[in-house]
C-alpha positions, 0 to 999 in steps of 0.5 A: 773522525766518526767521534768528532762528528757524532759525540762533540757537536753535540756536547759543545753545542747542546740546545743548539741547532749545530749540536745536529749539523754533522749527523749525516757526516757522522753516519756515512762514515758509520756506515762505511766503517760498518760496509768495510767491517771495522766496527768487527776488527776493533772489537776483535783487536781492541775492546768489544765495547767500542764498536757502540761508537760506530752504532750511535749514528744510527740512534741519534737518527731522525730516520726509523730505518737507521733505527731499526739498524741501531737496534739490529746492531746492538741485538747482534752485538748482545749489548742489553744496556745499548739496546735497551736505550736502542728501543727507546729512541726508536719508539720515539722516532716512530710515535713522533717521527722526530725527536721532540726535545730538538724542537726547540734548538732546531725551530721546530714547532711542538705537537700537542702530543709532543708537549705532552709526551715531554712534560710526562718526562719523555726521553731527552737524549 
């Protein structure tokens, strides 16, 4: 379900605002899954790389305290690759507070600063 919620709105409906409208959905169930220690408990029984799924929530947040808990998560994790791109969304979220590149898909006029940021090759997710 957490997959369903966090990875396929956001493929079927990029550039729309319904690629977001289940975030809040996908990181409750994060962070229940996180609260009952199954992120743990795959990565011992199964694959230690599929406890990033129950991470990305927490990246793809608007919300710098999901992202400072992304980056924990992929620094306890030792993940170099994950974390790397942990931090860059995280810088975004607390240079703009937001993502830029959802402004168009969610109506969201853009800053100057944003503008900018995005014709410099800013991030796009």
């Amino acid at each position: 379900l957490l997959l369903l919620l966090d990875q396929f709105s956001r493929n079927l409906f990029r550039g729309d605002a319904r690629a977001f409208a289940q975030d809040a959905h996908a990181r409750a169930i994060a962070d229940a899954a996180l609260d009952s220690g199954y992120d743990a408990e795959i990565a011992e029984t199964l694959d230690p790389r599929l406890r990033s799924f129950f991470y990305l929530p927490f990246m793809h947040s608007e919300d710098v305290a999901d992202q400072d808990r992304c980056v924990a998560l992929y620094e306890a994790m030792g993940d170099e690759e994950s974390l790397k791109y942990a931090h860059i969304h995280r810088d975004i979220i607390v240079r703009f507070g937001r993502f830029p590149h959802r402004n168009p898909a969610l109506g969201r006029d853009t800053t100057a600063e944003e503008q900018a940021f995005l014709d410099a090759g800013g991030f796009s997710g």
